[in-house]
N, C-alpha and C positions, 0 to 999 in steps of 0.2 A: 748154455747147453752143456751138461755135465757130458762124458768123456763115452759113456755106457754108449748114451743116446745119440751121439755123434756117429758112434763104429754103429746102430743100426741104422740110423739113417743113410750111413754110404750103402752099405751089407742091401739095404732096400732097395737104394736105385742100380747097385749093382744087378740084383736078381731081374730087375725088369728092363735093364739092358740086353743083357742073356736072354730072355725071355724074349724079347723083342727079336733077337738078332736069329731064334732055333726059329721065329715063326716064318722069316724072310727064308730062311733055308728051306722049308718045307714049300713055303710058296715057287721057290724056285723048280725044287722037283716035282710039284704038281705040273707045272710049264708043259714038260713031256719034251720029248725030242723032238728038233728039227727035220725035215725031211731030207734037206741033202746033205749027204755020206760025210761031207768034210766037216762040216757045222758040227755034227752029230760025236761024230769023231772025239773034237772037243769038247760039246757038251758031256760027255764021258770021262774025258780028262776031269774034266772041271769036277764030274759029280764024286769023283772016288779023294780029291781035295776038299768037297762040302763034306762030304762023312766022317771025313778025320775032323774036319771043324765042328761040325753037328755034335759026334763023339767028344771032344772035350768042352767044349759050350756045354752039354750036360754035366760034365763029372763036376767041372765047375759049378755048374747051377746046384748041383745035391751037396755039394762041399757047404754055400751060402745057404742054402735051405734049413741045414742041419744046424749050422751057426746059429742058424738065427731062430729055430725050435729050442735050442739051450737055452738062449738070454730070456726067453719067455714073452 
């Protein structure tokens, strides 16, 4: 396997790692909040840490996408 096809093959399963990990995020926030105030609390906490991850999980994902529209 020459060197090209190497760096798309990672480049590839990288992308549907990401891809994998923005769909578990989004599944998370469909979830919806708990009912009691403390739970909730945290799921809050949690969600404003999934959004910075969601946010660069993408910038990453269009970084790989773009790479990989170059090599053709």
């Amino acid at each position: 396997m020459n060197s090209e096809t190497d760096k798309k093959s990672k480049l590839l399963a990288k992308r549907d790692e990401l891809r994998d990990r923005l769909v578990a995020i989004e599944k998370d926030y469909r979830q919806g909040l708990d009912a009691d105030s403390e739970e909730r609390a945290v799921q809050l906490e949690n969600a404003e840490v999934l959004d910075g991850i969601a946010k660069a999980t993408q910038a990453e994902l269009d970084r790989i996408e773009k790479e990989l529209a170059a090599m053709g």
